[in-house]
C-alpha positions in Angstrom: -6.7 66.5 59.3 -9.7 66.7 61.8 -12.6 64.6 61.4 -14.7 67.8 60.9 -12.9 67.7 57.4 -15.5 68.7 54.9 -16.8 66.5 52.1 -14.6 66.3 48.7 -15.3 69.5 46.4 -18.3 69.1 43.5 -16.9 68.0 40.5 -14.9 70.3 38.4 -17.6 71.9 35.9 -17.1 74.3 33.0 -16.2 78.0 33.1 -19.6 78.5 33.2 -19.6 77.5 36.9 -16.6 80.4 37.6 -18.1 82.7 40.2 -15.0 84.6 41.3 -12.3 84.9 38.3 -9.7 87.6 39.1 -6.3 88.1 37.8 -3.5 90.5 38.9 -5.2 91.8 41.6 -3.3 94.8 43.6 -4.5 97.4 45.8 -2.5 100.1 47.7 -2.6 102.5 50.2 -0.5 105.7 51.3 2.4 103.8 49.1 2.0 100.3 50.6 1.1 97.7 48.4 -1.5 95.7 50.5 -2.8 93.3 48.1 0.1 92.4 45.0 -0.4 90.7 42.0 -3.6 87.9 43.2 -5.2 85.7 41.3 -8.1 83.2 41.9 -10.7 81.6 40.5 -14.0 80.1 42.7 -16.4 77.8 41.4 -20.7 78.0 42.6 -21.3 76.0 45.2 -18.2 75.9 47.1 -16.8 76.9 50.5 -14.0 78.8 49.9 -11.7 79.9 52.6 -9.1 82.6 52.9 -6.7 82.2 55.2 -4.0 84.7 56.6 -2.9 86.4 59.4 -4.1 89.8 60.7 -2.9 92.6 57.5 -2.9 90.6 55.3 -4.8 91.7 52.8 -8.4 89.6 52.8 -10.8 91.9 53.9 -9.1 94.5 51.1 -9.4 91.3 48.7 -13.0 90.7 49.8 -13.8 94.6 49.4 -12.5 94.8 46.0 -14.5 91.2 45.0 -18.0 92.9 46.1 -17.5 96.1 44.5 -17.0 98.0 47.7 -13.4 98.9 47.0 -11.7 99.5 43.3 -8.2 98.0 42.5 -5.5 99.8 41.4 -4.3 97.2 38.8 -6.2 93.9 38.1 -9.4 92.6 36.4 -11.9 90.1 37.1 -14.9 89.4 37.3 -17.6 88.3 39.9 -21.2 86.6 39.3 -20.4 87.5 35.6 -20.2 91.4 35.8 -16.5 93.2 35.6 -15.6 94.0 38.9 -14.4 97.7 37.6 -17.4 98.5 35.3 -20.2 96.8 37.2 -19.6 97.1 40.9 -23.2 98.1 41.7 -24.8 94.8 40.0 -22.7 93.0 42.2 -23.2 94.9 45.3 -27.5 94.1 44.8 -26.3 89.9 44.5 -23.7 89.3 47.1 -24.5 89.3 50.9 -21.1 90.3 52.8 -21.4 90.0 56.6 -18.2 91.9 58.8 -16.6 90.7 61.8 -18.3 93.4 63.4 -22.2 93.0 64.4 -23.8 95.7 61.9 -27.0 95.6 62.8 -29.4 97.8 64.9 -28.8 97.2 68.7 -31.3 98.7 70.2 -34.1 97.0 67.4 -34.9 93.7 68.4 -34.2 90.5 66.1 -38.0 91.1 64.6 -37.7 94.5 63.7 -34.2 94.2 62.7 -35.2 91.3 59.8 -38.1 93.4 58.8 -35.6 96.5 58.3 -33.3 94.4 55.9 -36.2 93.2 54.2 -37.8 96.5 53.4 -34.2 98.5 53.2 -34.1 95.3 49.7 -37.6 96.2 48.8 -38.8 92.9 49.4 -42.5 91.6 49.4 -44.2 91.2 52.8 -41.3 91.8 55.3 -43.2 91.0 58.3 -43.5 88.0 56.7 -40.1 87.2 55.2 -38.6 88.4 58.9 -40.9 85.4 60.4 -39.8 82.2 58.0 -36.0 83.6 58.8 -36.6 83.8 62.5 -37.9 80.2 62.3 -35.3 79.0 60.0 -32.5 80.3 62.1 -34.1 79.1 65.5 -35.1 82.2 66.9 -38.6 81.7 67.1 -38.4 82.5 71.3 -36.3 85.6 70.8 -37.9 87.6 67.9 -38.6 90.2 70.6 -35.0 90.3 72.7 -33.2 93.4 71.7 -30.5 92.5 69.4 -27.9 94.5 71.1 -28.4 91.9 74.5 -27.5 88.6 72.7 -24.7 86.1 73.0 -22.2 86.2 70.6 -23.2 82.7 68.7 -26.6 84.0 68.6 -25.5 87.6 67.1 -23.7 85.8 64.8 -26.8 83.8 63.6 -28.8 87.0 63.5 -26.4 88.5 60.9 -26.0 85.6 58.6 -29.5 85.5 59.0 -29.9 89.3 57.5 -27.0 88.3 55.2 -29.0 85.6 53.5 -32.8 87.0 53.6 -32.8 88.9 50.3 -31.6 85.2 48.6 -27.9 86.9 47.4 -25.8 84.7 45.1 -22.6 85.0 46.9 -21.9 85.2 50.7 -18.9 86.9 51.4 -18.0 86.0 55.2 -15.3 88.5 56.9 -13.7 86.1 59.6 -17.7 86.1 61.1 -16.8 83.3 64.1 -13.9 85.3 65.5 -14.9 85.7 69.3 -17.4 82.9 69.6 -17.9 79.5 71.7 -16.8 76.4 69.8 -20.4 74.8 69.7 -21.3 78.7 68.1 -18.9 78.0 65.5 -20.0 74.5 65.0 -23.6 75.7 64.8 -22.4 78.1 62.1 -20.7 76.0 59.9 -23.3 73.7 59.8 -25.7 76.1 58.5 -23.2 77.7 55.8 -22.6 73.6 54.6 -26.4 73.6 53.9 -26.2 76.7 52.4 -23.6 75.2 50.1 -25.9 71.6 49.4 -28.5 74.1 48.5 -26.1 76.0 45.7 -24.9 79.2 47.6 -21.2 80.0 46.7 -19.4 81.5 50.1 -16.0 82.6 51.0 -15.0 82.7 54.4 -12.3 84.3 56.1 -11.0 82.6 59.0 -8.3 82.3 61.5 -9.2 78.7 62.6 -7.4 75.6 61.0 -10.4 73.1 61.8 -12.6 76.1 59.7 -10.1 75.8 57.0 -10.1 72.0 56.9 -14.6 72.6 56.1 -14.1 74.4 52.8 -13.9 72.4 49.7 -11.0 74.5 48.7 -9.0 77.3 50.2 -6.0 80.0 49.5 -3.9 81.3 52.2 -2.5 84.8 51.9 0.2 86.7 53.7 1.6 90.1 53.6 -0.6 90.9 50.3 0.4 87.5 48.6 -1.3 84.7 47.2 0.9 81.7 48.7 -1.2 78.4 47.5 -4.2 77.0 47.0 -6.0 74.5 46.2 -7.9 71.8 48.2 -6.3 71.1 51.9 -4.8 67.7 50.5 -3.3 69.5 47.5 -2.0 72.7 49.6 -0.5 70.0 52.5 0.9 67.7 49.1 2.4 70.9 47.3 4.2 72.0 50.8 6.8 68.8 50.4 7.3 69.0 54.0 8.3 66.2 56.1 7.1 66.2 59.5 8.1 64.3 62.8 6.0 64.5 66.2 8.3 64.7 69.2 7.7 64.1 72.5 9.8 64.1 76.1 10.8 66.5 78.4 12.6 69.5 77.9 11.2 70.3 74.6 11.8 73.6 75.0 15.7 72.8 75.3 15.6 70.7 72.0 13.7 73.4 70.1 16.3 75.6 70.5 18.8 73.2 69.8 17.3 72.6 66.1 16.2 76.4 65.5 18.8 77.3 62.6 20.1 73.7 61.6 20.4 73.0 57.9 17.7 71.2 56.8 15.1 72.3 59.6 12.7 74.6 57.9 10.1 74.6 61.2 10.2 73.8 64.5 6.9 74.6 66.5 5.2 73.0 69.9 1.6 71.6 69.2 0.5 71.2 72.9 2.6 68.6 74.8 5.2 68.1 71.2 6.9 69.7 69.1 6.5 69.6 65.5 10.0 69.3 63.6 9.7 69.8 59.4 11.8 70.4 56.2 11.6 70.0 52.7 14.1 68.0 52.0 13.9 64.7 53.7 17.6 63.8 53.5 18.9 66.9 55.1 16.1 66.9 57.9 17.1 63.6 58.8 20.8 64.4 58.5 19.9 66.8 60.9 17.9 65.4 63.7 19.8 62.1 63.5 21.8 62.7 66.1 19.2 64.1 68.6 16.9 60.9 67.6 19.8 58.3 68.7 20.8 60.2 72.1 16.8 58.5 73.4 15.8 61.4 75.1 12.9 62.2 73.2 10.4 60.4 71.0 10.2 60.8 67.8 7.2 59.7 65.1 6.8 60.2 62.0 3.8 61.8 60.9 2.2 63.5 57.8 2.2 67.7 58.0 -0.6 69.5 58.9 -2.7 72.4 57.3 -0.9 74.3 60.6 2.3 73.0 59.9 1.9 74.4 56.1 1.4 77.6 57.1 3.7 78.5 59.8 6.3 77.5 57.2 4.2 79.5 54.8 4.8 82.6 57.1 8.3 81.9 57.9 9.1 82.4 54.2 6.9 85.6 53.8 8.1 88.8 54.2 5.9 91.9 56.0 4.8 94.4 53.7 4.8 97.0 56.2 8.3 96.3 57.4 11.1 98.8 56.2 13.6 98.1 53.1 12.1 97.3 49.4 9.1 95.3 48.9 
């Protein structure tokens, strides 16, 4: 795990604290089942990530948690109102912010903040535009045109707009996808203070050092819920025994262990490879003999969240693909 890792979760509270409770969650579209069958359940005042690859289903999840999209089976609930009788109570208490800048390019970061605040019906947006410009550290660029920022500092701009009218829930659609790492850094150190202070976010993200910040986190793929937990209990509940090897021609023993009995994963993390299964007895049945020939290097090592879910994927099948679902 990286040393980024967030803190442990809260405490387990009472029902009570349940912000997100969904069950049986499935959504379709033109006869494709993009979401089957999901379940989950978020406590206030964590950082909950969602993790999958691109299709997957989590902006279609997220859409149908905020009201903006109705399931086709399923029921649930979300800050307390029934996500298929109540959508518009919802919609007025959770801030959802796109992987796509929304706001007004050619309005500058001022008049943009001012727009949100009066669009909310909010008291004094001049002056509810000027405390977030100084909480976000904008203070020099109320004036620049939004549409001529960075990326890290568009990204800022729209959390900023996200959070102004004080939502419950913050609903984050992969928002650091295309941004510097000190960006990203910058970003999750605002949404952990969001968090301290008692906001309840889920985050969609593509990066495993994101994933390793949220107090919990679920990982879909091809529409399906695959685990969750916290990262310890996800990388725990994988069984997967890893070993770290190094050498030369790594390329030339990957292929040799592709397809062996008892090697569930073999992938290169930079200058190694990364060789797992789940059962410990077979995977050392099977690199055994590659071990004693002393051309490579082998460690031991504990699995990562990475190595979790590339054998997460290797066991999921594409919805989209041909043949019966």
């Amino acid at each position: 795990m990286s040393e980024t890792a967030a803190a442990p979760p809260p405490p387990r509270g009472t029902d009570g604290d349940v912000v997100i409770d969904v069950e049986g969650l499935t959504k379709s579209f033109g006869g494709r089942v993009v979401v089957r069958d999901l379940t989950m359940r978020v406590r206030r005042g964590l950082i909950y990530g969602f993790l999958g690859p691109n299709g997957s289903g989590k902006t279609t999840t997220i859409r149908m948690l905020c009201g903006l999209l109705r399931p086709d089976r399923g029921r649930g609930t979300c800050l307390g109102f029934d996500i298929l009788t109540e959508s518009e109570a919802i919609k007025r208490r959770v801030g959802y912010m796109t992987q796509r800048f929304s706001l007004y390019a050619d309005l500058s970061i001022r008049e943009n903040l001012e727009f949100v605040a009066r669009v909310h019906g909010m008291a004094d947006p001049r002056g509810q535009a000027r405390a977030a410009i100084e909480r976000l550290g904008l203070s020099g660029r109320a004036d620049q045109l939004s549409g001529t920022l960075s990326g890290g500092w568009k990204q800022r701009l729209a959390l900023g707009a996200c959070i102004l009218p004080g939502p419950q829930l913050l609903l984050l659609d992969e928002p650091t996808a295309g941004v510097d790492p000190k960006a990203r850094r910058d970003f999750w150190d605002e949404i952990h203070a969001l968090a301290r202070d008692g906001m309840t976010v889920l985050v969609s993200t593509h990066y495993m050092d994101e994933a390793e910040r949220c107090h919990e986190l679920a990982y879909i793929a091809y529409g399906r819920l695959l685990t969750q937990g916290t990262v310890e209990e996800v990388v725990a509940r994988s069984g997967l025994v890893t070993w770290t090897v190094t050498g030369p021609e790594l390329g030339r023993l990957a292929a040799m262990l592709k397809g062996r009995d008892g090697v569930d994963m073999v992938a290169p993390f930079g200058a190694a490879l990364h060789v797992s299964g789940r059962a410990e007895d077979r995977l050392e049945a099977a690199i055994r003999p590659l071990r004693e020939a002393g051309a490579w290097t082998w460690r031991r090592g504990e699995p990562t969240l990475e190595d979790v879910f590339i054998h997460l994927m290797s066991d999921s099948r594409d919805n989209f693909s041909t043949g019966p679902q």
